[in-house]
N, CA, C and O atoms as a Tinker XYZ file with bonds, in Angstrom:
   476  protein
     1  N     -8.761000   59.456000   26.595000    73     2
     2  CA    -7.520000   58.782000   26.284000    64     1     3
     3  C     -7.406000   57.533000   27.149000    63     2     4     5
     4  O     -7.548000   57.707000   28.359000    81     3
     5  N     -7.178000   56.338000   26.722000    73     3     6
     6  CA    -7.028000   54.886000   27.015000    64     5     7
     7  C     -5.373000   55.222000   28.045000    63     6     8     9
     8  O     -4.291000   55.806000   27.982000    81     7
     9  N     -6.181000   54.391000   28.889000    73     7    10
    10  CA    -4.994000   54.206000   29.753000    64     9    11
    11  C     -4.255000   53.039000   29.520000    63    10    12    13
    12  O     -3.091000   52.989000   29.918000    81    11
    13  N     -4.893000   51.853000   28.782000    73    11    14
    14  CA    -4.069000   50.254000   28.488000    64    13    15
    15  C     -2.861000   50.449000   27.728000    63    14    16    17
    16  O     -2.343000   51.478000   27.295000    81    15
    17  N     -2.583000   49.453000   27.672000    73    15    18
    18  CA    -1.451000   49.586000   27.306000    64    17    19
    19  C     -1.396000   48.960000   25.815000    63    18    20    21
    20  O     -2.323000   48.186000   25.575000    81    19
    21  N     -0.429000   49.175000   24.737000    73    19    22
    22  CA    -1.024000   48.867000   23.296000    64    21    23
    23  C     -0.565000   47.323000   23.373000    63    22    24    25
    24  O      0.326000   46.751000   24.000000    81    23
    25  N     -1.579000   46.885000   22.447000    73    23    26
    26  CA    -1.810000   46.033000   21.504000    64    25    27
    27  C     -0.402000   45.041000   20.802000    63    26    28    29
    28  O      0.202000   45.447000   19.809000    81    27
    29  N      0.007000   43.559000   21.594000    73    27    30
    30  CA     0.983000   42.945000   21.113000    64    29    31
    31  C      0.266000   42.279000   19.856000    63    30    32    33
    32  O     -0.936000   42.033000   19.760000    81    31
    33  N      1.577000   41.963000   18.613000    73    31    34
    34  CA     1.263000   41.290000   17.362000    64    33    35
    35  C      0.314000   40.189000   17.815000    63    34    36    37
    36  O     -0.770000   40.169000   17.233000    81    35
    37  N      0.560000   39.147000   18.875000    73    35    38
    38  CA    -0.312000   38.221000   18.838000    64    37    39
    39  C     -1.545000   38.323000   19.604000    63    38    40    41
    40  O     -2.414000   37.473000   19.793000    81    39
    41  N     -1.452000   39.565000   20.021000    73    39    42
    42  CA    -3.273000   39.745000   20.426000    64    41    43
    43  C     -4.010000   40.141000   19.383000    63    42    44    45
    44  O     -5.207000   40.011000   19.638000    81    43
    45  N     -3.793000   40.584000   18.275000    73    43    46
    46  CA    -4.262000   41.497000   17.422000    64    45    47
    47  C     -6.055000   40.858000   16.479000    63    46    48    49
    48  O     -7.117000   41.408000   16.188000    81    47
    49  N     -5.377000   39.236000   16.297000    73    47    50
    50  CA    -5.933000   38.135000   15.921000    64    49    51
    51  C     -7.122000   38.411000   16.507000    63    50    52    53
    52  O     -7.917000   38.928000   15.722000    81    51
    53  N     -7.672000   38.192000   18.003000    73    51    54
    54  CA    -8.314000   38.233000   18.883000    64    53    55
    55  C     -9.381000   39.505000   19.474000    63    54    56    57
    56  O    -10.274000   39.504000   20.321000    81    55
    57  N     -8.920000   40.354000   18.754000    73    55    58
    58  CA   -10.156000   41.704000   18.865000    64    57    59
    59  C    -11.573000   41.604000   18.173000    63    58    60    61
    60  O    -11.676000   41.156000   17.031000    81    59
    61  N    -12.290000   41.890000   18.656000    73    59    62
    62  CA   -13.648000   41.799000   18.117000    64    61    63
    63  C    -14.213000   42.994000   17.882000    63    62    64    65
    64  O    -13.900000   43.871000   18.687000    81    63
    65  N    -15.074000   43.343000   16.876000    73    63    66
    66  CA   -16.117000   44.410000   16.826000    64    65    67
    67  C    -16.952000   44.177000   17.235000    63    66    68    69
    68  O    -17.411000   43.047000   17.073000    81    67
    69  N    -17.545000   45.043000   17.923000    73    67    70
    70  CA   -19.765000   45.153000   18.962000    64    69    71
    71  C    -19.836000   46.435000   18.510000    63    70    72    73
    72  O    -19.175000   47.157000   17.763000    81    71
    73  N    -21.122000   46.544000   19.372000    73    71    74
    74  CA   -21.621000   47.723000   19.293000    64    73    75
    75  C    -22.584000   47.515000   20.120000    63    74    76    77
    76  O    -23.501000   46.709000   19.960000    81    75
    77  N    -22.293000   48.750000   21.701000    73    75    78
    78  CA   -22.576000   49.019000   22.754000    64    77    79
    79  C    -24.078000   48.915000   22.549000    63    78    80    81
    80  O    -24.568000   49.661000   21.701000    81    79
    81  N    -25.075000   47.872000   23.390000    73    79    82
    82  CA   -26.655000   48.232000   23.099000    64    81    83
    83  C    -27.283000   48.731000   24.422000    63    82    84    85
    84  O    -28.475000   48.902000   24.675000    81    83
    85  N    -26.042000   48.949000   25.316000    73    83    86
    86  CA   -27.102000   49.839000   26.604000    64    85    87
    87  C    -26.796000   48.371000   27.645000    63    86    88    89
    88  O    -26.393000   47.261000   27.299000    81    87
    89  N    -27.112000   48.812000   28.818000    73    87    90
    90  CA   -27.386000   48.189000   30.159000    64    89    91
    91  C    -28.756000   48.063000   30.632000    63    90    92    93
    92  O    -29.587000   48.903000   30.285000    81    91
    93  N    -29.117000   46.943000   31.508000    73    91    94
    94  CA   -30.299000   46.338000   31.798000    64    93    95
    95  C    -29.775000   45.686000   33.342000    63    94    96    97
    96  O    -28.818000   44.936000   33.532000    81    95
    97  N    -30.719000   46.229000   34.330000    73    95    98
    98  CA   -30.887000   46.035000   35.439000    64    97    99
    99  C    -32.122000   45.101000   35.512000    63    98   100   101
   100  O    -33.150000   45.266000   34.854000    81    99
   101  N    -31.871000   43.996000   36.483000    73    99   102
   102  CA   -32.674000   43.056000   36.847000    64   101   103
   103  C    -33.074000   42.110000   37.910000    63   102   104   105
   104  O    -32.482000   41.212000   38.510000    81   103
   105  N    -34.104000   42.531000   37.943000    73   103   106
   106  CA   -34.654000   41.885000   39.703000    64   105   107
   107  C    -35.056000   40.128000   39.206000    63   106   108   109
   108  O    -35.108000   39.531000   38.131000    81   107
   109  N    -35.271000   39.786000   40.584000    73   107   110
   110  CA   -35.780000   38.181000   40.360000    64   109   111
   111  C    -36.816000   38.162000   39.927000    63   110   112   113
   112  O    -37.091000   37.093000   39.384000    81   111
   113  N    -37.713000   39.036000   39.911000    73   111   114
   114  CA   -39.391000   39.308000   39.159000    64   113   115
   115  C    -39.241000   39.413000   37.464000    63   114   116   117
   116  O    -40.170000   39.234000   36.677000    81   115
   117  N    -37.968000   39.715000   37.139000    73   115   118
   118  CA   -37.702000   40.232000   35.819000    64   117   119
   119  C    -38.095000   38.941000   34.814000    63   118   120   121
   120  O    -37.526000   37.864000   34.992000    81   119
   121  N    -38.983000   39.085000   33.868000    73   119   122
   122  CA   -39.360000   38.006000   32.893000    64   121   123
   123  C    -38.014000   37.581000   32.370000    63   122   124   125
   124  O    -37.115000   38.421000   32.357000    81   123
   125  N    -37.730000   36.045000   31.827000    73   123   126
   126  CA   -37.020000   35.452000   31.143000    64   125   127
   127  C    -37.006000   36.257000   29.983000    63   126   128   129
   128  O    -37.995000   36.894000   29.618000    81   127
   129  N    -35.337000   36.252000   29.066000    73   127   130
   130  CA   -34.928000   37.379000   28.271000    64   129   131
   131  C    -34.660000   36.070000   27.482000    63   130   132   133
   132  O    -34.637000   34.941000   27.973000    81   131
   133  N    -34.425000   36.462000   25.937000    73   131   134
   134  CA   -34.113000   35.340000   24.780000    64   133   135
   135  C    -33.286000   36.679000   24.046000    63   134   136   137
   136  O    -33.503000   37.812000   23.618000    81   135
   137  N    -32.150000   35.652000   24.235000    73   135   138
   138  CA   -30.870000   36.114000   23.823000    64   137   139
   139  C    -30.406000   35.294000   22.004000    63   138   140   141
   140  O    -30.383000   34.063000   22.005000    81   139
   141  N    -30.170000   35.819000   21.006000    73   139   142
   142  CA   -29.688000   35.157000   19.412000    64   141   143
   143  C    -28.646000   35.434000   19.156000    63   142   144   145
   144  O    -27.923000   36.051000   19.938000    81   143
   145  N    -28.363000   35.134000   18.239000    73   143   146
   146  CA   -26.950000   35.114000   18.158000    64   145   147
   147  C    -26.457000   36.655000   17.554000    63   146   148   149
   148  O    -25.272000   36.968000   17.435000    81   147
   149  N    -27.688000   37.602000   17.179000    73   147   150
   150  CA   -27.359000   38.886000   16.930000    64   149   151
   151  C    -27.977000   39.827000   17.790000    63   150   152   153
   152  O    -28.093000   40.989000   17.400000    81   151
   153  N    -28.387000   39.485000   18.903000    73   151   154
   154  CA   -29.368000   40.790000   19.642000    64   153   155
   155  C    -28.383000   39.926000   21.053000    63   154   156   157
   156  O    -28.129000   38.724000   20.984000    81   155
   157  N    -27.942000   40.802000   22.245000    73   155   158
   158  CA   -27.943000   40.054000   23.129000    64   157   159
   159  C    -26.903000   39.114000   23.436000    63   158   160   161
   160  O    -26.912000   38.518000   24.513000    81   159
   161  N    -25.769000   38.886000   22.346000    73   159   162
   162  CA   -25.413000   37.484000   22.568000    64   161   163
   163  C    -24.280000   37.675000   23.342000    63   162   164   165
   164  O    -23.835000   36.723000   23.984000    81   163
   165  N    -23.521000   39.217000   23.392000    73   163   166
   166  CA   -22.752000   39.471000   24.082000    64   165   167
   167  C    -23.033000   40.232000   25.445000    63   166   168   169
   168  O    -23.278000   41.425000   25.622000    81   167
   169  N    -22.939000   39.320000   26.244000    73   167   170
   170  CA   -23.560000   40.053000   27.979000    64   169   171
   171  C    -22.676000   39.889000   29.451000    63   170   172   173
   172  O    -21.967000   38.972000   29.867000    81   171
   173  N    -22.943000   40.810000   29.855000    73   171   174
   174  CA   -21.799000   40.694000   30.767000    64   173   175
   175  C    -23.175000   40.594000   32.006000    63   174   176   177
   176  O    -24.265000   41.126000   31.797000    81   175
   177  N    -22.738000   39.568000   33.676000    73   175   178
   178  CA   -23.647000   39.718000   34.367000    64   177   179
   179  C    -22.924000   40.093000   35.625000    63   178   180   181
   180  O    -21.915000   39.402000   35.774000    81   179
   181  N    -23.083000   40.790000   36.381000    73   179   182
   182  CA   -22.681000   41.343000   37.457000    64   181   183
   183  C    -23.827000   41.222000   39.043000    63   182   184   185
   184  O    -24.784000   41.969000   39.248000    81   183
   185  N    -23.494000   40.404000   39.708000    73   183   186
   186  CA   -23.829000   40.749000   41.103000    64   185   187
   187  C    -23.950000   42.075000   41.365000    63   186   188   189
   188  O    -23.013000   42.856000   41.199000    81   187
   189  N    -25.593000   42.574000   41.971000    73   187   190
   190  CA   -25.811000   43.856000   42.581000    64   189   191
   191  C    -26.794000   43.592000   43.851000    63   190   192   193
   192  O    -27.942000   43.153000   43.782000    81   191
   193  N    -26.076000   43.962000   45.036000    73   191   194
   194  CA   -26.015000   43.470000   46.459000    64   193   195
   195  C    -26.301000   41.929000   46.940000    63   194   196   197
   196  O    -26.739000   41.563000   48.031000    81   195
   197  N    -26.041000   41.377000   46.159000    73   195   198
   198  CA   -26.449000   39.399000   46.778000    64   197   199
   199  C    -25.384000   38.933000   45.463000    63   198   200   201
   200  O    -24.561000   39.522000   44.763000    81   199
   201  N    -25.967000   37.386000   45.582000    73   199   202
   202  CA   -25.311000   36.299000   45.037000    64   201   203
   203  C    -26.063000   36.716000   43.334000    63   202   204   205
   204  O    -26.878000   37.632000   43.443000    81   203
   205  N    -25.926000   36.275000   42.111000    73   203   206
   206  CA   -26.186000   36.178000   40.796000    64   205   207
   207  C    -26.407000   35.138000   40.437000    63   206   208   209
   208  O    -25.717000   34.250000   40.937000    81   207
   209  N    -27.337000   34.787000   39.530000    73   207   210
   210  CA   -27.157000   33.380000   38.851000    64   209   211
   211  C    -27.563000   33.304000   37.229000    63   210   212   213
   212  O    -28.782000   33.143000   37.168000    81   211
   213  N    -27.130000   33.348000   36.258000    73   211   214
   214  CA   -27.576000   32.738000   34.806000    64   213   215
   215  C    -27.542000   31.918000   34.203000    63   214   216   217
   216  O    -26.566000   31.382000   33.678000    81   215
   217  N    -28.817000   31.610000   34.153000    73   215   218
   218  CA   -29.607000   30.271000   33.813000    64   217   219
   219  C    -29.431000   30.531000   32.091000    63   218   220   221
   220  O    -29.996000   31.513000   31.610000    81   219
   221  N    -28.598000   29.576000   31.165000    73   219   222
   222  CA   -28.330000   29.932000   30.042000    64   221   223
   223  C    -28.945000   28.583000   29.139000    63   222   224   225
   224  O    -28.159000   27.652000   29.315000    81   223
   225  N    -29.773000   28.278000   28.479000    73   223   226
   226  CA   -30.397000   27.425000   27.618000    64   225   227
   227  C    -29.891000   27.499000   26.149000    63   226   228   229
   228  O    -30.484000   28.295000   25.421000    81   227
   229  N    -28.924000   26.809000   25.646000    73   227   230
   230  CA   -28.522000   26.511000   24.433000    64   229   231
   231  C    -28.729000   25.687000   23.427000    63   230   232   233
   232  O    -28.019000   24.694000   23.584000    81   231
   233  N    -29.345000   25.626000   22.493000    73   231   234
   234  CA   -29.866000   25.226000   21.651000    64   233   235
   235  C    -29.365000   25.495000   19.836000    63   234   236   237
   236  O    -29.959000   26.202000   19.022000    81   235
   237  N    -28.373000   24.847000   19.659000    73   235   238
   238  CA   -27.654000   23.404000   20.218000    64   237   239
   239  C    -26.911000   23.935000   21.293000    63   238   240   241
   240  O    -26.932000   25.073000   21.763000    81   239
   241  N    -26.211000   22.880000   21.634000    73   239   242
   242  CA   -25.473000   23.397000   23.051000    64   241   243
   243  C    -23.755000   23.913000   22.329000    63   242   244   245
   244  O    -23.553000   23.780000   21.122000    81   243
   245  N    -22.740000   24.442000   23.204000    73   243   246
   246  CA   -22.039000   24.531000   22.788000    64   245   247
   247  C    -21.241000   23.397000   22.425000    63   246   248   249
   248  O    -21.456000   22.310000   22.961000    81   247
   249  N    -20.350000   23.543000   21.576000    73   247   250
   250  CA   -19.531000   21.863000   20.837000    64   249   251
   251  C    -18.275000   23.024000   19.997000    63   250   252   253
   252  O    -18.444000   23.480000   18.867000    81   251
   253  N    -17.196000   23.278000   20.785000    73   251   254
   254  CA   -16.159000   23.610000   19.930000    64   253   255
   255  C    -15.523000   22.600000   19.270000    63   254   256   257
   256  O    -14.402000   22.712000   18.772000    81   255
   257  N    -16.081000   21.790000   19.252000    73   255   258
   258  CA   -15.303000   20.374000   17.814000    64   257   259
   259  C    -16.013000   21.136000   16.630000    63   258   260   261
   260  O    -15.441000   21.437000   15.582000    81   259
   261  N    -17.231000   21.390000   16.903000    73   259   262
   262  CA   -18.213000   21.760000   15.447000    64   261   263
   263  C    -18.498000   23.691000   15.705000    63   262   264   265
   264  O    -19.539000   24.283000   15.418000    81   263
   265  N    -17.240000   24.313000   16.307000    73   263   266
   266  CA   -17.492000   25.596000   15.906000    64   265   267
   267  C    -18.161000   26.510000   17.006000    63   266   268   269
   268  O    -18.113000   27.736000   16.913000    81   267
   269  N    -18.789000   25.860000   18.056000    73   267   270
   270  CA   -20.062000   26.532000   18.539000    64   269   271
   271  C    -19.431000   26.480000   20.164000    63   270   272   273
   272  O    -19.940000   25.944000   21.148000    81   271
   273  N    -18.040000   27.297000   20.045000    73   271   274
   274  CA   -17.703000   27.124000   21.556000    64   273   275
   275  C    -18.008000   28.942000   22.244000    63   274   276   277
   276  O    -18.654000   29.763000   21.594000    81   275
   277  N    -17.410000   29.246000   23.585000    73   275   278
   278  CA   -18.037000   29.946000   24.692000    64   277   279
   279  C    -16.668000   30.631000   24.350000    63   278   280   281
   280  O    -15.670000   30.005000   23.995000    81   279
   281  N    -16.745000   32.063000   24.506000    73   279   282
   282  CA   -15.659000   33.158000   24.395000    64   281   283
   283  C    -16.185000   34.256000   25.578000    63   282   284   285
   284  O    -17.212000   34.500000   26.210000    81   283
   285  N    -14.803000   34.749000   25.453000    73   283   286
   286  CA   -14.667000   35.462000   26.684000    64   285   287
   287  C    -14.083000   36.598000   26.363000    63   286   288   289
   288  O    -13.256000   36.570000   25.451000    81   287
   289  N    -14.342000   37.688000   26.950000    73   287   290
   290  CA   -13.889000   39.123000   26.450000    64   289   291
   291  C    -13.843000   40.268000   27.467000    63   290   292   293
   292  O    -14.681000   40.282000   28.369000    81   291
   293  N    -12.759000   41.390000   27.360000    73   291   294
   294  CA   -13.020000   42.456000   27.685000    64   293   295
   295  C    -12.770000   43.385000   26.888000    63   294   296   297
   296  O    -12.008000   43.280000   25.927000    81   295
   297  N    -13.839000   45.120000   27.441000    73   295   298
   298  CA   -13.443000   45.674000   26.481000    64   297   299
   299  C    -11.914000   46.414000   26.513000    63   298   300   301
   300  O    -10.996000   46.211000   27.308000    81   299
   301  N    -11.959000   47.112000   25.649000    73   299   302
   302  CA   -10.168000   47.715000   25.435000    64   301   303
   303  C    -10.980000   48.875000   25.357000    63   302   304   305
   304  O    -11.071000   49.093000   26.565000    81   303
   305  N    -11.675000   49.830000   24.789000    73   303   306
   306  CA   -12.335000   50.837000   24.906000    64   305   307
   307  C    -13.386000   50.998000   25.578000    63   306   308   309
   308  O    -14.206000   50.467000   24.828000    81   307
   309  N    -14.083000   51.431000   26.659000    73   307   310
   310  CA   -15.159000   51.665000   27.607000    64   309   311
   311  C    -16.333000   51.937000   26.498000    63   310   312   313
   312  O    -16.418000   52.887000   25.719000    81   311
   313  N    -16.895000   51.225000   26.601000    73   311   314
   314  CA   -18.593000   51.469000   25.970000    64   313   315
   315  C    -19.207000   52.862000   26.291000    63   314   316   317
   316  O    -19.593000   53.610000   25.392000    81   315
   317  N    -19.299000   53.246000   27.894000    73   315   318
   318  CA   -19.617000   54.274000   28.534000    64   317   319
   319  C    -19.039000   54.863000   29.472000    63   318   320   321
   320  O    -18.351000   54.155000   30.207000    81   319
   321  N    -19.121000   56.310000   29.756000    73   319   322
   322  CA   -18.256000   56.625000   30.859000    64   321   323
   323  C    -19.077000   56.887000   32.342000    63   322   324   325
   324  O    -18.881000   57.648000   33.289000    81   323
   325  N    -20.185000   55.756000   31.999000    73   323   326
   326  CA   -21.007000   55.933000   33.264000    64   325   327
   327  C    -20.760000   54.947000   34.330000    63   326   328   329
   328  O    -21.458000   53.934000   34.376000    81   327
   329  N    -19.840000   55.154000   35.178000    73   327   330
   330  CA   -19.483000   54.009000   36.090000    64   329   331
   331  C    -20.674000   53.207000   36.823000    63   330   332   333
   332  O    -20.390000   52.082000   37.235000    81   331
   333  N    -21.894000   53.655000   37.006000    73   331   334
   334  CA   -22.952000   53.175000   38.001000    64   333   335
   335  C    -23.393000   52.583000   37.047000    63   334   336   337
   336  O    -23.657000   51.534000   37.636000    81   335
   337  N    -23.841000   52.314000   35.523000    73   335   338
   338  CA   -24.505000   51.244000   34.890000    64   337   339
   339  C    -25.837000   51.861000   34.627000    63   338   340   341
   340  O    -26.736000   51.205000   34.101000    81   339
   341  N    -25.961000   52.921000   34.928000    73   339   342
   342  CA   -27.330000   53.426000   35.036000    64   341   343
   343  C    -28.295000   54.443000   33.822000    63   342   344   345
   344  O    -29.462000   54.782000   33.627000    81   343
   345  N    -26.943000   54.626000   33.225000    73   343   346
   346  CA   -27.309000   55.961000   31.974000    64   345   347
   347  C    -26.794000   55.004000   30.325000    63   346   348   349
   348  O    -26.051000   54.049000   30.102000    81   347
   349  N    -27.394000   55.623000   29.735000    73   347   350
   350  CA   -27.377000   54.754000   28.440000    64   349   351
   351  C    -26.502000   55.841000   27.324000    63   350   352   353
   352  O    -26.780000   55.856000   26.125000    81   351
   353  N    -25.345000   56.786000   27.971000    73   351   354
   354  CA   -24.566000   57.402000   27.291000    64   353   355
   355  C    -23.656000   55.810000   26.416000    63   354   356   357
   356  O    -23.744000   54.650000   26.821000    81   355
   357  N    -23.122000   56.132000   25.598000    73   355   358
   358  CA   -22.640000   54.954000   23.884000    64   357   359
   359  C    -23.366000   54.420000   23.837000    63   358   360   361
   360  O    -22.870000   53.369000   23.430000    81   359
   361  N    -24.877000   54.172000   24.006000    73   359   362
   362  CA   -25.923000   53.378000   23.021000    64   361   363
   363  C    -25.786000   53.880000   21.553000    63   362   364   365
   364  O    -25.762000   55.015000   21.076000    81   363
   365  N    -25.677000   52.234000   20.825000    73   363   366
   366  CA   -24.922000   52.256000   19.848000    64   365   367
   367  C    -23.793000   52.428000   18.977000    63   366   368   369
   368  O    -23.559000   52.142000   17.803000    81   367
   369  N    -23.267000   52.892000   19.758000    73   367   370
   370  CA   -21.718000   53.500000   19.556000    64   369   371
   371  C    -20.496000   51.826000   19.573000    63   370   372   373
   372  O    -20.333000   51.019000   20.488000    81   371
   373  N    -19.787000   51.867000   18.000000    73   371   374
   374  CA   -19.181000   50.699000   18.126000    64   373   375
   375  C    -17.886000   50.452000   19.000000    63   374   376   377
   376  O    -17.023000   51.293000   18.749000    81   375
   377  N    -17.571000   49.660000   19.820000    73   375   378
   378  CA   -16.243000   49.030000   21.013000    64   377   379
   379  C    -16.052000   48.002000   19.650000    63   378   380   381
   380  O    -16.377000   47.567000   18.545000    81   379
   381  N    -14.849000   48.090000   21.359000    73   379   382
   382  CA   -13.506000   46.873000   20.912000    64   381   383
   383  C    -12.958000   45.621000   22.039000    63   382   384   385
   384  O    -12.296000   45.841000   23.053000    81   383
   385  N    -13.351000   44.505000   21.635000    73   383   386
   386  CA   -13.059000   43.467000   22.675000    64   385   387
   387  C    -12.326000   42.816000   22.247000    63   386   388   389
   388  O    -12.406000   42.364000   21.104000    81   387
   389  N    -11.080000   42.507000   23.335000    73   387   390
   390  CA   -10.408000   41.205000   23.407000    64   389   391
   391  C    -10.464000   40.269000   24.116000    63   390   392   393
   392  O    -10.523000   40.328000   25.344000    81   391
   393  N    -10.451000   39.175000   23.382000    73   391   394
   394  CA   -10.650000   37.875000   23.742000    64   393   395
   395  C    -10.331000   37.483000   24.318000    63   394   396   397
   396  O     -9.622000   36.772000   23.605000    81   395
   397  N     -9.976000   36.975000   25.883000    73   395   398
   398  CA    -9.597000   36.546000   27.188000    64   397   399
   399  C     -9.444000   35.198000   27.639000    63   398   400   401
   400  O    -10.420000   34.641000   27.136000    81   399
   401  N     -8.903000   34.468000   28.188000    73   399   402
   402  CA    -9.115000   32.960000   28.663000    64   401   403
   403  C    -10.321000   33.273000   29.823000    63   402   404   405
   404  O    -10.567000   34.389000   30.281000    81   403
   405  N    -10.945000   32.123000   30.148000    73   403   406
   406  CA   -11.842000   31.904000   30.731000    64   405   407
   407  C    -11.718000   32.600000   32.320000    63   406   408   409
   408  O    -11.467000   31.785000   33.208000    81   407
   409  N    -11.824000   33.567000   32.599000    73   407   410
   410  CA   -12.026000   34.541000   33.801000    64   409   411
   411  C    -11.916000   33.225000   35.305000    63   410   412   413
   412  O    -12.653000   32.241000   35.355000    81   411
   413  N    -10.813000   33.564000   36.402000    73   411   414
   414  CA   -11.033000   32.460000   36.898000    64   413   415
   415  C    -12.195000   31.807000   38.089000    63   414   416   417
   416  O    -12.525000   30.751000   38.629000    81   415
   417  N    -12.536000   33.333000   38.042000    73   415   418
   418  CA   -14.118000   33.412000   38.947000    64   417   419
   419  C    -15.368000   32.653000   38.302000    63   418   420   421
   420  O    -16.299000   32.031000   38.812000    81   419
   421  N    -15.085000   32.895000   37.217000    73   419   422
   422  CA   -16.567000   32.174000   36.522000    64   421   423
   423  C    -16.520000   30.578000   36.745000    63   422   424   425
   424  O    -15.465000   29.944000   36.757000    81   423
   425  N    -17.576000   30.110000   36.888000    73   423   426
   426  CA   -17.883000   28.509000   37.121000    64   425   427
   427  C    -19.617000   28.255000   36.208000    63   426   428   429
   428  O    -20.721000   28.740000   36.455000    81   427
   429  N    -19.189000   27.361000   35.211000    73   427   430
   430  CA   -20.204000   26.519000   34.467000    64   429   431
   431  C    -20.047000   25.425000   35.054000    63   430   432   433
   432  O    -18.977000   24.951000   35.434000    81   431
   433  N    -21.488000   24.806000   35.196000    73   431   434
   434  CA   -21.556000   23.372000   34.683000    64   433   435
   435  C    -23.160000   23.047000   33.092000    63   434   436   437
   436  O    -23.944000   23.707000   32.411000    81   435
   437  N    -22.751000   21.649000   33.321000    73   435   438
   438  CA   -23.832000   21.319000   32.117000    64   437   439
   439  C    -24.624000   20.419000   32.637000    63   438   440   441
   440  O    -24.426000   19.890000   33.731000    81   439
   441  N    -25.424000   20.222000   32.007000    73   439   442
   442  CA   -26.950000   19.562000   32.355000    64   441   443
   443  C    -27.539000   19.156000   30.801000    63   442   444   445
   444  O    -27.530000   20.021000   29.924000    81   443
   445  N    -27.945000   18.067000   30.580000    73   443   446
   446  CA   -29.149000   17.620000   29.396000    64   445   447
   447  C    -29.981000   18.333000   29.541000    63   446   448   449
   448  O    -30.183000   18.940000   30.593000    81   447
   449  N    -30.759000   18.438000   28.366000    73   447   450
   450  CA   -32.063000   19.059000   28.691000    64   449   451
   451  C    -33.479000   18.433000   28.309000    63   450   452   453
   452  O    -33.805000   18.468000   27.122000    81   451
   453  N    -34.249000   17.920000   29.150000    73   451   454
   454  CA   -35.042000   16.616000   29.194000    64   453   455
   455  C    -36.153000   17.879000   28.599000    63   454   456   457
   456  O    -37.155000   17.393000   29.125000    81   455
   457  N    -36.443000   18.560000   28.212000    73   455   458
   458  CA   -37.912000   19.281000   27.734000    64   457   459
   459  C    -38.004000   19.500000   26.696000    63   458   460   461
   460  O    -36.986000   19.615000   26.014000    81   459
   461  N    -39.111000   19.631000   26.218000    73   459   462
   462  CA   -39.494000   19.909000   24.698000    64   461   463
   463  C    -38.511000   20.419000   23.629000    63   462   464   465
   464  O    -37.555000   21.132000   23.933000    81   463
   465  N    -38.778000   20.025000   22.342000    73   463   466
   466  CA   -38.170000   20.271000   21.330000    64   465   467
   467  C    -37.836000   21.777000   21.499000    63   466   468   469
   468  O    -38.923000   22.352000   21.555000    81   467
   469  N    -36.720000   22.771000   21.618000    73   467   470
   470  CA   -36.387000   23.965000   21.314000    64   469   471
   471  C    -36.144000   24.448000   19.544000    63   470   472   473
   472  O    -35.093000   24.146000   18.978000    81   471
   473  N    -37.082000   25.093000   18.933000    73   471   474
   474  CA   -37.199000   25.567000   17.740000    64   473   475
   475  C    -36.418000   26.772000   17.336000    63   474   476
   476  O    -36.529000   27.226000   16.197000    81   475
């Protein structure tokens, strides 16, 4: 049983369907991951004992004039009830996210990208 609290008319707009694909732990040795717009595209990254960093390559880049802007979410139903991140109990099992303003911890910047054509 959900402890939140329900759902105002004008959040309602703003819920999303997923479906939980499991957790992934990762060292600095860990090969570069390629994320699409259907495998992956929703990821959450968390600091585990040091600083974090994700290096995100967009292709095109984002442009909310033309549709292709950055969203933000939490869930309203827990994916899993495994607090440590470690067990893959709701793999596959469909959640529910709402859409959030931009978290005030998080910090982007942008950069061109001077290298080869991305296909």
């Amino acid at each position: 049983r959900s402890s939140q609290p329900p759902l105002r008319a004008w959040q309602r707009p703003l819920v999303r369907a997923s479906r939980y694909r499991g957790q992934q732990r990762l060292s600095p040795l860990a090969p570069c991951r390629l994320l699409t717009p259907h495998h992956g595209n929703l990821h959450r990254v968390d600091a585990v004992g040091g600083p974090a960093a994700f290096l995100d390559i967009l292709a095109p880049p984002y442009s909310p004039d033309t549709g292709r802007d950055c969203h933000y979410y939490r869930p309203l139903v827990p994916a899993t009830n495994d607090d440590d991140h470690g067990g893959d109990d709701g793999v596959g099992e469909p959640c529910w996210l709402l859409e959030i303003p931009q978290p005030a911890e998080f910090w982007c910047g942008s950069q061109d990208y001077p290298g080869p054509p991305v296909i």
